[in-house]
C-alpha positions as CSV (number, residue, x, y, z in Angstrom):
1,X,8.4,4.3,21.2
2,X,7.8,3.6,17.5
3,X,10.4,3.4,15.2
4,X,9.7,2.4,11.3
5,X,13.2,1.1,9.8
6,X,13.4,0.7,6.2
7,X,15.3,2.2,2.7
8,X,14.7,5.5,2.2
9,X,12.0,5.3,-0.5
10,X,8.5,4.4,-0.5
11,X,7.9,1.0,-1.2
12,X,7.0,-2.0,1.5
13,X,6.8,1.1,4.1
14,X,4.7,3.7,2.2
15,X,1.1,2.2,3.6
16,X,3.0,2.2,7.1
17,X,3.6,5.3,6.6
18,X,0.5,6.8,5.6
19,X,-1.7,5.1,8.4
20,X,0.7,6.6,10.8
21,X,0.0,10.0,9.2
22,X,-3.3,9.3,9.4
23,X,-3.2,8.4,13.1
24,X,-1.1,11.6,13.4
25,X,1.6,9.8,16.4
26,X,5.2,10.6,16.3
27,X,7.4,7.8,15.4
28,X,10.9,7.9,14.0
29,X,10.9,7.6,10.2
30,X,14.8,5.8,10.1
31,X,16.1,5.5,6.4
32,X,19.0,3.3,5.2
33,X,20.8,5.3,2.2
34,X,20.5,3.5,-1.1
35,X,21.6,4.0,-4.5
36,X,19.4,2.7,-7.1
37,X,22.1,1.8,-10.0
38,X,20.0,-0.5,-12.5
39,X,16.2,-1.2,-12.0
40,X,16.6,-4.3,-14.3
41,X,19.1,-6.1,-12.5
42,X,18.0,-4.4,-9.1
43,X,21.5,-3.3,-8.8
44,X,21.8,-1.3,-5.5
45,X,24.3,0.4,-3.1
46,X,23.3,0.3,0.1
47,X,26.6,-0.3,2.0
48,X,25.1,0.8,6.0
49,X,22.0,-1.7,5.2
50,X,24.6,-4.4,4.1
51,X,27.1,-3.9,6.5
52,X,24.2,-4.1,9.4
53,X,22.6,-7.5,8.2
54,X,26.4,-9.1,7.8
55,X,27.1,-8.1,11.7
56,X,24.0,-9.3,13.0
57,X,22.3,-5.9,13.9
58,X,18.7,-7.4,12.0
59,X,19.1,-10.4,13.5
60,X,15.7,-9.9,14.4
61,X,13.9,-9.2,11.6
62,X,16.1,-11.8,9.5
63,X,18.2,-9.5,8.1
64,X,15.3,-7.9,6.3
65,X,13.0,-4.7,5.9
66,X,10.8,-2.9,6.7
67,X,10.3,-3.9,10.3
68,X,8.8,-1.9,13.3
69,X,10.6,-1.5,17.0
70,X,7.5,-1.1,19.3
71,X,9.4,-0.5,22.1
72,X,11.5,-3.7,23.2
73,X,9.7,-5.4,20.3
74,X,10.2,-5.9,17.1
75,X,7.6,-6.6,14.5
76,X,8.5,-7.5,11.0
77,X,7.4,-7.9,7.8
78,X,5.3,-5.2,6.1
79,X,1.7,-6.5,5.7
80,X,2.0,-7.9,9.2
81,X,2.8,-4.1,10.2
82,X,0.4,-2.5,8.0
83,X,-2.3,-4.8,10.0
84,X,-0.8,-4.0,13.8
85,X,-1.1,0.2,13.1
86,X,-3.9,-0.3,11.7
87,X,-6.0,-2.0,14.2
88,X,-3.8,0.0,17.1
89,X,-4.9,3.0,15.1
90,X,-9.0,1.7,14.4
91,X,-8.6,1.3,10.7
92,X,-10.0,-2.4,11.1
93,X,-13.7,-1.7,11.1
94,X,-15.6,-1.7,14.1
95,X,-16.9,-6.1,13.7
96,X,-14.6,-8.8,12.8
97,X,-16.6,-9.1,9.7
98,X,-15.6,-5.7,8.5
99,X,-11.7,-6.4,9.8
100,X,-12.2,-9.7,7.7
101,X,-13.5,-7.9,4.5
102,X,-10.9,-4.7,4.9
103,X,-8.2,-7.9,5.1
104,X,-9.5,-9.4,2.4
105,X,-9.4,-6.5,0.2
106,X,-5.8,-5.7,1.1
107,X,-4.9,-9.3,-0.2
108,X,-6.4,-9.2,-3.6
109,X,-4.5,-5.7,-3.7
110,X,-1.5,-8.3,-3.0
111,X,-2.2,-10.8,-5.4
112,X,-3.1,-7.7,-8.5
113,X,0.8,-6.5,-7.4
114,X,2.0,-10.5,-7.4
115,X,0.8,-10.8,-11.1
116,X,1.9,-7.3,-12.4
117,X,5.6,-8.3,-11.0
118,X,5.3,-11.5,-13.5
119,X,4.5,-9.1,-15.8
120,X,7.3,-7.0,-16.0
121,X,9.5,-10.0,-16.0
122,X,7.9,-11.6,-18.7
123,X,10.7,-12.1,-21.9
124,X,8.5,-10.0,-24.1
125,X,8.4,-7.5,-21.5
126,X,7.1,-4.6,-23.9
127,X,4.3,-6.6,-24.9
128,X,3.2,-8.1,-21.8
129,X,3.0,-4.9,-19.7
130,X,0.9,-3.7,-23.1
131,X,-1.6,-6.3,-22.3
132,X,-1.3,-5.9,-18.5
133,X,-2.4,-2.5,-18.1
134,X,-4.4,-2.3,-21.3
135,X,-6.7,-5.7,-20.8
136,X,-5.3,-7.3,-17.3
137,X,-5.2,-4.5,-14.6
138,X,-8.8,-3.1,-16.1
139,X,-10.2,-6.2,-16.1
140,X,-9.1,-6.6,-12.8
141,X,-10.0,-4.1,-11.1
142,X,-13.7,-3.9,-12.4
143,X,-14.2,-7.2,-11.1
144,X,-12.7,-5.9,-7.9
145,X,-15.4,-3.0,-7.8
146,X,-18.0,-5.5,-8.7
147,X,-17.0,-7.0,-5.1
148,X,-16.8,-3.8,-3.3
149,X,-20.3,-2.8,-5.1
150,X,-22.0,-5.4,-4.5
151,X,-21.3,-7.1,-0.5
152,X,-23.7,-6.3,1.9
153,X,-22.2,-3.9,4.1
154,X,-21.2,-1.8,0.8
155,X,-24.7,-1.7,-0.5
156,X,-26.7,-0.8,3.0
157,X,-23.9,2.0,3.4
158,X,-24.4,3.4,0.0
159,X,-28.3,3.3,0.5
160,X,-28.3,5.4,3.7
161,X,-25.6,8.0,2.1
162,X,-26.4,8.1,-1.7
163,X,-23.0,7.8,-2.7
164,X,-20.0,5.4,-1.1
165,X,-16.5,7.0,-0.5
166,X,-14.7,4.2,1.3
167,X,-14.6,0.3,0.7
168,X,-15.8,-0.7,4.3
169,X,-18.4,0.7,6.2
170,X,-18.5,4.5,6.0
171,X,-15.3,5.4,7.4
172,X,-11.4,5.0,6.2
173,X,-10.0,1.5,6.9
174,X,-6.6,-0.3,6.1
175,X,-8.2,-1.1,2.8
176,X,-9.1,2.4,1.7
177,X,-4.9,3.4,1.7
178,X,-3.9,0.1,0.3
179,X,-6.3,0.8,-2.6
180,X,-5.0,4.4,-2.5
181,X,-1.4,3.7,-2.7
182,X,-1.6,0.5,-5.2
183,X,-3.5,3.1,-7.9
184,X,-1.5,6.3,-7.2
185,X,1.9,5.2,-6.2
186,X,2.5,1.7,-6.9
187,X,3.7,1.7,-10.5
188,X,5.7,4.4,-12.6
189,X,2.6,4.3,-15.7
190,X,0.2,6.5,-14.0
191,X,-1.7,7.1,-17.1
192,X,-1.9,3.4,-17.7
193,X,-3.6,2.6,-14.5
194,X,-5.5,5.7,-14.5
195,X,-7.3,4.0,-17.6
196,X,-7.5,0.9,-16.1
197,X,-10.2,2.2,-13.5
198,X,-11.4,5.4,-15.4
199,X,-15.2,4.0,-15.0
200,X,-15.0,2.3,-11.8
201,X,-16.9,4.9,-9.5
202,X,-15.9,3.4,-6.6
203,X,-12.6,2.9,-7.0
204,X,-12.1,6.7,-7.8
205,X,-14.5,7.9,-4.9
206,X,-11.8,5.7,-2.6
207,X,-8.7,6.8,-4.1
208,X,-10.9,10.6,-3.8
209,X,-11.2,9.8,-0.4
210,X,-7.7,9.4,1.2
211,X,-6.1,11.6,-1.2
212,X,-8.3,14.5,0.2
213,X,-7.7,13.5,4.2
214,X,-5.9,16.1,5.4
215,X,-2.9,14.4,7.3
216,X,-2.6,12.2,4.2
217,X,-2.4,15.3,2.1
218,X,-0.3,17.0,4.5
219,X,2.2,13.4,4.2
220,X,2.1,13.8,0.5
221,X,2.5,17.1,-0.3
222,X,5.9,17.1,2.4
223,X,7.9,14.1,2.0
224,X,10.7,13.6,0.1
225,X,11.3,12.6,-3.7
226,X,13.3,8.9,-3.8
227,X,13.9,6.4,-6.6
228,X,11.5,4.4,-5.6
């Protein structure tokens, strides 16, 4: 039994999400309600959420979301989820080197979403976000497809297939739909970070890649508009 708790909305369970899609399993997709009243001052209702973490009910998962109920167990926080469904689902590579570099490039992902949050809280918050996705977030990522260009395993793939579709090896991995979901869903300037990686190739073959799987497209084109 596999049961994904979190608000309804994308967020910290989106990449969950899609690798479950992906490994096309049932689970049950349970939603707390929540009213998104002021982005600034992240001013929320979410009175069946709150009510549960003052009686105890997320006890185990420390009063906090998303977690996953694999059965009699419970596994929390999302990156440490993201990493269970994927390697239950093969979405690791097929080498501990290639799990290692797919891991890797989910935590630079990370750190990119760490500095655009300092960002947006910035006291010139106008200007800041300017230079973020203007200068920052390009300069950035091209770095980021220097990486992915130039390790080994990215280069031998690229020379056997003439063109490279996904960061790791020549199949989707974990890191394919983190890229995926930090440069289509993450933030609400999509022509800002569509810019920001206009000339990286690789980047846009990646993004090409999962948006065109078929049970991610299939996710996608169903599920449901939320705030966030």
């Amino acid at each position: 039994m596999l049961k994904l708790n979190y608000f309804n909305g994308r967020g910290l369970a989106e990449t969950s999400r899609l690798i479950l899609a992906v490994a096309d399993v049932k689970y049950e997709d349970f939603r707390y309600p929540i009213e998104v009243l002021d982005w600034k001052t992240y001013k929320m209702v979410r009175e069946e959420f709150d009510k549960d973490k003052a009686s105890g009910v997320l006890w185990r998962s420390m009063g906090k979301l998303p977690f996953l109920q694999v059965d009699d167990n419970v596994i929390s926080q999302s990156k440490a989820i993201e990493r269970y469904l994927a390697r239950k689902f093969n979405l690791m590579g097929d080498t501990d080197e290639e799990a290692a570099l797919i891991d890797s490039y989910c935590e630079y992902i990370r750190d990119f979403k760490t500095a655009y949050q300092k960002a947006k809280k910035s006291e010139d918050r106008e200007q800041s976000l300017n230079t973020w996705f203007n200068e920052t977030l390009p300069e950035k990522l091209s770095s980021f497809e220097n990486i992915l260009h130039n390790n080994e395993d990215f280069q031998n793939v690229e020379n056997m297939t003439g063109e490279k579709k996904f960061a790791v090896s020549n199949k989707l991995s974990l890191a394919d739909i983190v890229i995926y979901s930090f440069l289509v869903d993450f933030f609400d300037n999509k022509e800002g970070v569509t810019n920001a990686y206009k000339n990286c190739v690789e980047l846009k073959n990646i993004v090409n890649s999962v948006k065109n799987h078929p049970k991610i497209k299939e996710w996608v084109d169903n599920r449901q508009e939320t705030a966030f």
